[in-house]
C-alpha positions as CSV (number, residue, x, y, z in Angstrom):
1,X,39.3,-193.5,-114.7
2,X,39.3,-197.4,-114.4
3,X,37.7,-199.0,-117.1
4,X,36.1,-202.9,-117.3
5,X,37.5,-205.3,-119.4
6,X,35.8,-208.9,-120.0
7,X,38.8,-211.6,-121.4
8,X,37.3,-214.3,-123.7
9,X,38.1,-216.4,-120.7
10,X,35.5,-214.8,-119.0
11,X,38.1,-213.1,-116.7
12,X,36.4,-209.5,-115.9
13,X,39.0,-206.9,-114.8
14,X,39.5,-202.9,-114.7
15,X,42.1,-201.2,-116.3
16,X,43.3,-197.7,-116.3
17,X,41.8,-195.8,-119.8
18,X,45.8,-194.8,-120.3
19,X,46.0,-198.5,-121.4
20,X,43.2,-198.0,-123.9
21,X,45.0,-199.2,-127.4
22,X,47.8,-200.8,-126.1
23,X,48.4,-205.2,-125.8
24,X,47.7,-206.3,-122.4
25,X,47.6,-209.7,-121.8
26,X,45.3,-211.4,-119.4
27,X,46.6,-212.4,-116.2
28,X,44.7,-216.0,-116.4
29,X,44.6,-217.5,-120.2
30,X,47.6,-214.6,-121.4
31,X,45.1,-213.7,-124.5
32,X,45.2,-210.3,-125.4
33,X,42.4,-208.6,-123.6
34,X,40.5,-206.0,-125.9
35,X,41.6,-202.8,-124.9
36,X,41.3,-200.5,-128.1
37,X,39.7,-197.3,-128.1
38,X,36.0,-197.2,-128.6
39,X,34.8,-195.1,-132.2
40,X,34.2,-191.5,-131.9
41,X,30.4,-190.7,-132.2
42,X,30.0,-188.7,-135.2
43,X,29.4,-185.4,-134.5
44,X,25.9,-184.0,-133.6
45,X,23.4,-182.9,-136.3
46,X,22.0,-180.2,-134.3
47,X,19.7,-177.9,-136.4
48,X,20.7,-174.6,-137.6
49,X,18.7,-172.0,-135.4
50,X,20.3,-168.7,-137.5
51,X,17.8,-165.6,-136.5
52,X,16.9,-163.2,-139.2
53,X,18.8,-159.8,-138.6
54,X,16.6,-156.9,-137.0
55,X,18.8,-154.2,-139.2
56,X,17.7,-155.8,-142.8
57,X,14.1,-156.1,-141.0
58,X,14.2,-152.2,-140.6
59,X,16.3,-151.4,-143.4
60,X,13.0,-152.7,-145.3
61,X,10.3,-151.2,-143.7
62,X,11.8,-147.8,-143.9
63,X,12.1,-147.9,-147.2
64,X,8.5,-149.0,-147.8
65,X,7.0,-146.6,-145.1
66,X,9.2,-143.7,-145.9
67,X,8.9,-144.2,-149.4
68,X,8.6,-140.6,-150.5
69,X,10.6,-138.7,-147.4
70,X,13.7,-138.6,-148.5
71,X,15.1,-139.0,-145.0
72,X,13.0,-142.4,-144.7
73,X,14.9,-144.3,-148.4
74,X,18.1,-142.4,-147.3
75,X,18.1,-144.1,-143.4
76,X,16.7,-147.4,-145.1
77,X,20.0,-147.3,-147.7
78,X,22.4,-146.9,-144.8
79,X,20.7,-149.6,-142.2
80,X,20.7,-151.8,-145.2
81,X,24.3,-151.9,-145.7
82,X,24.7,-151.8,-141.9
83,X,22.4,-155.2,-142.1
84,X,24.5,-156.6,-144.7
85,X,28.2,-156.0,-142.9
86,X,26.4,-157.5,-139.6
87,X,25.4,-160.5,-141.1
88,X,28.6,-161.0,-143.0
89,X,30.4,-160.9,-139.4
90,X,27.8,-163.2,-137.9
91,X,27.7,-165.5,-140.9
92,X,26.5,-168.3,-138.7
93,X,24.4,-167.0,-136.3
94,X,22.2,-164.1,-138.8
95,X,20.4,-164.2,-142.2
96,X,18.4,-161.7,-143.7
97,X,20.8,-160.3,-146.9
98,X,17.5,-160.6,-149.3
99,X,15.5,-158.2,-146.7
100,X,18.8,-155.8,-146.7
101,X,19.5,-156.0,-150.6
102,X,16.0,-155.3,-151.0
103,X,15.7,-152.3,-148.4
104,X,18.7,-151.0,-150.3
105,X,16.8,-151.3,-153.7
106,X,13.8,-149.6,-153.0
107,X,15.5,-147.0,-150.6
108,X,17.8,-146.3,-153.6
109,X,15.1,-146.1,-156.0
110,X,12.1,-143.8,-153.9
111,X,14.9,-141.4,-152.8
112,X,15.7,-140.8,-156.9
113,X,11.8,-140.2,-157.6
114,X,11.3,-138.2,-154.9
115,X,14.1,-135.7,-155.5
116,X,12.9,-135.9,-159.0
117,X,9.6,-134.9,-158.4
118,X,10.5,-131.7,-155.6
119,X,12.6,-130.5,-158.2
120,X,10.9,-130.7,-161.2
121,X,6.7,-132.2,-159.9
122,X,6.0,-132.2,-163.3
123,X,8.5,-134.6,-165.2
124,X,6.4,-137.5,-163.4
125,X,3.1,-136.0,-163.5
126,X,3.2,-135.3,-160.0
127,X,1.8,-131.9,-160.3
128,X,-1.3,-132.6,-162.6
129,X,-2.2,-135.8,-160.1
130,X,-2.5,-133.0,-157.1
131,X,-4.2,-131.0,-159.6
132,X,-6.9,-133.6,-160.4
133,X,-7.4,-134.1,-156.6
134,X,-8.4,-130.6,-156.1
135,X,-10.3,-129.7,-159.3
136,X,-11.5,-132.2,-160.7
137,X,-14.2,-132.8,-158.6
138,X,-15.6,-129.1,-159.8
139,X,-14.6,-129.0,-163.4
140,X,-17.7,-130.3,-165.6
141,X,-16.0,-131.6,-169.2
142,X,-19.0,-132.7,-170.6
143,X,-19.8,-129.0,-171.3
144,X,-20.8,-127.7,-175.3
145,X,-18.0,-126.0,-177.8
146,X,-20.0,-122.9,-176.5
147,X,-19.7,-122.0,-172.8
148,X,-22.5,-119.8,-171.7
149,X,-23.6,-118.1,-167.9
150,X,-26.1,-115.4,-166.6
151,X,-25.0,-112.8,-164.9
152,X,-27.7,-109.8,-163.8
153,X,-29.4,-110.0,-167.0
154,X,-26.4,-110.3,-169.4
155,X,-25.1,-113.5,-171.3
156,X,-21.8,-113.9,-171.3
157,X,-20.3,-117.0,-173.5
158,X,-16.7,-117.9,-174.5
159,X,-15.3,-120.3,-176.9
160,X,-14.4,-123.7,-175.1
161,X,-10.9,-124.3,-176.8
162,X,-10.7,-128.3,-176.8
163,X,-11.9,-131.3,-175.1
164,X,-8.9,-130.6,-172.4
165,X,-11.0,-127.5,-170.9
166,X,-13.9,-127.6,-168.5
167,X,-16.3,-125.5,-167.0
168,X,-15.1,-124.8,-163.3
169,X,-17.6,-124.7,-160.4
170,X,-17.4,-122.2,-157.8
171,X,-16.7,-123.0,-154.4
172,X,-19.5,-121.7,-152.2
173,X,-16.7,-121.4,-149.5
174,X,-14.6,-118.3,-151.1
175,X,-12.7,-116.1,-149.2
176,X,-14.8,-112.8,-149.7
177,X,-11.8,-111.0,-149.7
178,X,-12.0,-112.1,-153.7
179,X,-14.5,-111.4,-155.8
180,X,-16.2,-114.3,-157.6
181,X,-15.9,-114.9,-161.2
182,X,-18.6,-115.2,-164.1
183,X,-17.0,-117.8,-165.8
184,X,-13.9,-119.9,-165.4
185,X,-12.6,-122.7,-168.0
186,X,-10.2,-124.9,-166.6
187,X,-7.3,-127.2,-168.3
188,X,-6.1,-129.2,-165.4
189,X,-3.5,-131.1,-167.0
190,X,-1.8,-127.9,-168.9
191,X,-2.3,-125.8,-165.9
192,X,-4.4,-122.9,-168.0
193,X,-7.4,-121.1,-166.7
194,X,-9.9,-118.8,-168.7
195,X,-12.3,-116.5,-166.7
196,X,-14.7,-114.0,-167.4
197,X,-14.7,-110.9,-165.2
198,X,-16.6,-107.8,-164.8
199,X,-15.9,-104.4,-163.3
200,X,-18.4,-101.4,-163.0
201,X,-16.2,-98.4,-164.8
202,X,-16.9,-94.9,-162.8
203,X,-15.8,-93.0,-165.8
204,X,-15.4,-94.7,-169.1
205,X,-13.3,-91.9,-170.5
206,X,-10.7,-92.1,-168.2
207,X,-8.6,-95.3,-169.5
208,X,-6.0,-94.9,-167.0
209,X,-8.8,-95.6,-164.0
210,X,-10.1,-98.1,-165.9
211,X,-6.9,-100.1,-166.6
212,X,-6.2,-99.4,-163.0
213,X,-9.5,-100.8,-161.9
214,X,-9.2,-103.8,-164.2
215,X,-5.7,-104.7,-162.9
216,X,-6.9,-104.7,-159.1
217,X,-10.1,-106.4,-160.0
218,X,-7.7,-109.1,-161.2
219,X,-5.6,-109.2,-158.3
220,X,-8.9,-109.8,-156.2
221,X,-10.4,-112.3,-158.3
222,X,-11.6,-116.3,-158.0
223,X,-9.2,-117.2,-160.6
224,X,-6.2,-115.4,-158.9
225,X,-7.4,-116.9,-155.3
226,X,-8.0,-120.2,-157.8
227,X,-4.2,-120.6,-159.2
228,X,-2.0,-119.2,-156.4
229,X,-4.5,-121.1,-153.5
230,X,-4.2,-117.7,-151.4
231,X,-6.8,-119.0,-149.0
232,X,-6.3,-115.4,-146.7
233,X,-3.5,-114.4,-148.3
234,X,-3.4,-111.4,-150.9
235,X,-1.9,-111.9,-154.2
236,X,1.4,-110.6,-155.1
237,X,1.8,-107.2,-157.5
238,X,1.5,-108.1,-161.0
239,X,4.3,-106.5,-163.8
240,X,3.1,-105.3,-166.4
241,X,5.1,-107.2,-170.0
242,X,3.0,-105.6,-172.3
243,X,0.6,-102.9,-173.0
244,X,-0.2,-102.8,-176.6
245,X,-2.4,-99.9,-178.1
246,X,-6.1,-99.5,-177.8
247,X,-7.4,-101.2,-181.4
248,X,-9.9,-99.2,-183.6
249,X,-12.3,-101.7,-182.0
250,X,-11.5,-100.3,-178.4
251,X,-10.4,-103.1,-177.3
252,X,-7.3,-103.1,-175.1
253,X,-4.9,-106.2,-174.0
254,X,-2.2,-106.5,-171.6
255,X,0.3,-109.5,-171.0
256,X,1.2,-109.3,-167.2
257,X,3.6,-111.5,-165.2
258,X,2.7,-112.9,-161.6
259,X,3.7,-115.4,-159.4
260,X,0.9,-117.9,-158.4
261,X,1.4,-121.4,-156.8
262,X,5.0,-121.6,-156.5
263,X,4.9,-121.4,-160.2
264,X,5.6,-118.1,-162.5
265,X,2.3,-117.1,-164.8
266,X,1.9,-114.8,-167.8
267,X,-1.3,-113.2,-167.9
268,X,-3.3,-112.2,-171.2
269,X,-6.0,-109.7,-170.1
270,X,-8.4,-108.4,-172.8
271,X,-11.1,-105.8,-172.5
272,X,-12.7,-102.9,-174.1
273,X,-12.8,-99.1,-173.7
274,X,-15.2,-96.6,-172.9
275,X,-17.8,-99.0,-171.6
276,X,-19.8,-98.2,-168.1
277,X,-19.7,-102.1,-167.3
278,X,-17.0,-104.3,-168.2
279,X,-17.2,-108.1,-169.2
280,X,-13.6,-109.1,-169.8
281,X,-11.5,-111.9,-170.6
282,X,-8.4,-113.4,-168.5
283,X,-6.3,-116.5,-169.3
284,X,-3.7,-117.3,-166.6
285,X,-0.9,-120.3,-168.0
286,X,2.4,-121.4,-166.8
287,X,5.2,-118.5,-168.5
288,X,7.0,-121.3,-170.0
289,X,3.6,-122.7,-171.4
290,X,2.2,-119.4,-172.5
291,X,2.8,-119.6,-175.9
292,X,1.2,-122.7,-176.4
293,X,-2.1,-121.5,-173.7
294,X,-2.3,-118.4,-176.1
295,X,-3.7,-120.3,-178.9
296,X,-6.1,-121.6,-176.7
297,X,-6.9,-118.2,-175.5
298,X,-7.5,-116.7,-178.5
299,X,-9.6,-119.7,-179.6
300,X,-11.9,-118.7,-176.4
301,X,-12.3,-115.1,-176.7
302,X,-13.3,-115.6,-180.8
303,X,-16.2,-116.4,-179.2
304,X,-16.3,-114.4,-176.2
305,X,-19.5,-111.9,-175.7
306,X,-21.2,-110.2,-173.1
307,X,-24.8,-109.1,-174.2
């Protein structure tokens, strides 16, 4: 491609651009006629339009919106590192490791407190918090030491063992296939109930009716439909731990095992013999927390009368 040349004699001529750098004279003065190569432009600044990556975008937000799935924090963990090997490849062209890091993090972290808390609900608390949600609204812990109810012209009061328990409220929607309760204490954040029960006794001299009756009366009772949240269900066949002997007060107490809300419970029934109608005490606690509940039982019924 010609190119046009102006010699300081004012001579104006066209060159070939192979010529470009190399001494050629001019044809009318014989001066050197400027033929070197013009600069090369600096390169252009053109601005760096890099797109965040759409992996570490959703790498994130399943980790936030599938916080405590499981499958949500896993699939945010894997997309992450996905995210993070795309933009390594597209180094120039992708951004977005913060939002892929970070999806990684909290995927990581939700999917180790989750499985925590379906194996064990109660190591975080989990367990009590969905307790509160469904009794606290109907627990009353503003109640006296002495916990008191009327039931067809008989007053029946029980010990209230600590600040912890509370005076339960029944729930006017009750399956009737249970039979309500005098009076239930409630310790929502140990998971241990105290109830009063009653039972009308066809033949008081017969203890093996009557300790037939009172274990079926417990099976069909609010506290039973209470803990295991049976809604129409019926509640499992107790075993019998314990039967100790009638006292020289007539009173008689069982320890009995069931399993109620996913969880196993230990029973400690107490009641007397040789009565027509029966007033009788029942405290329901976690097995492995029954030895600690028992004192609180026993705190309760030192106090525990039906008159």
């Amino acid at each position: 491609m010609p190119i046009s040349v102006t010699c300081q004699c004012g001579a104006r001529l066209e060159i070939d651009e192979k010529f470009l750098g190399k001494e050629i004279q001019c044809p009318d003065c014989q001066r050197p006629l400027p033929t070197k190569a013009p600069p090369t432009p600096p390169p252009l600044d053109l601005p760096d339009f890099r797109r965040i990556s759409g992996l570490a975008v959703l790498s994130l937000t399943l980790a936030l919106v599938g916080a405590f799935t499981i499958v949500g924090t896993l699939a945010a963990v894997v997309v992450g590192f996905l995210a993070l090997k795309q933009i390594a490849g597209k180094a120039g062209k992708l951004e977005g490791i913060n939002l892929a890091r970070a999806g990684i993090a909290i995927g990581i972290a939700f999917t180790v407190i989750t499985s925590a808390a379906l194996v064990s609900p109660f190591v975080f608390g989990v367990d009590q918090f969905f307790r509160e949600l469904a009794l606290a609204k109907r627990t009353d812990r503003t109640i006296k030491e002495i916990v008191s109810a009327t039931i067809m012209n008989t007053d029946i009061s029980m010990k209230r063992p600590s600040k912890a328990w509370g005076l339960y409220a029944s729930s006017a929607g009750q399956n009737s296939a249970f039979s309500s309760d005098p009076l239930i204490l409630v310790n929502i954040a140990d998971d241990s109930y105290a109830a009063c029960q009653d039972i009308d006794v066809g033949d008081p001299k017969d203890d093996d009716a009557t300790f037939k009756n009172v274990i079926d009366r417990v099976k069909k009772s609010e506290l039973i439909n209470l803990v295991g949240r049976l809604g129409r269900n019926s509640a499992p066949e107790p075993t019998i731990v314990e039967k100790k002997p009638v006292g020289a007060d007539g009173v008689q107490e069982l320890i009995v095992d069931m399993r109620l809300g996913g969880q196993d419970r230990r029973l400690l029934i107490q009641y007397k013999t040789k009565a027509i109608k029966l007033y009788f005490f029942v405290g329901c606690a976690r097995t492995s927390r029954f030895e600690r509940a028992q004192k609180d039982f026993r705190e309760a019924l030192s106090q525990f009368k039906a008159i």
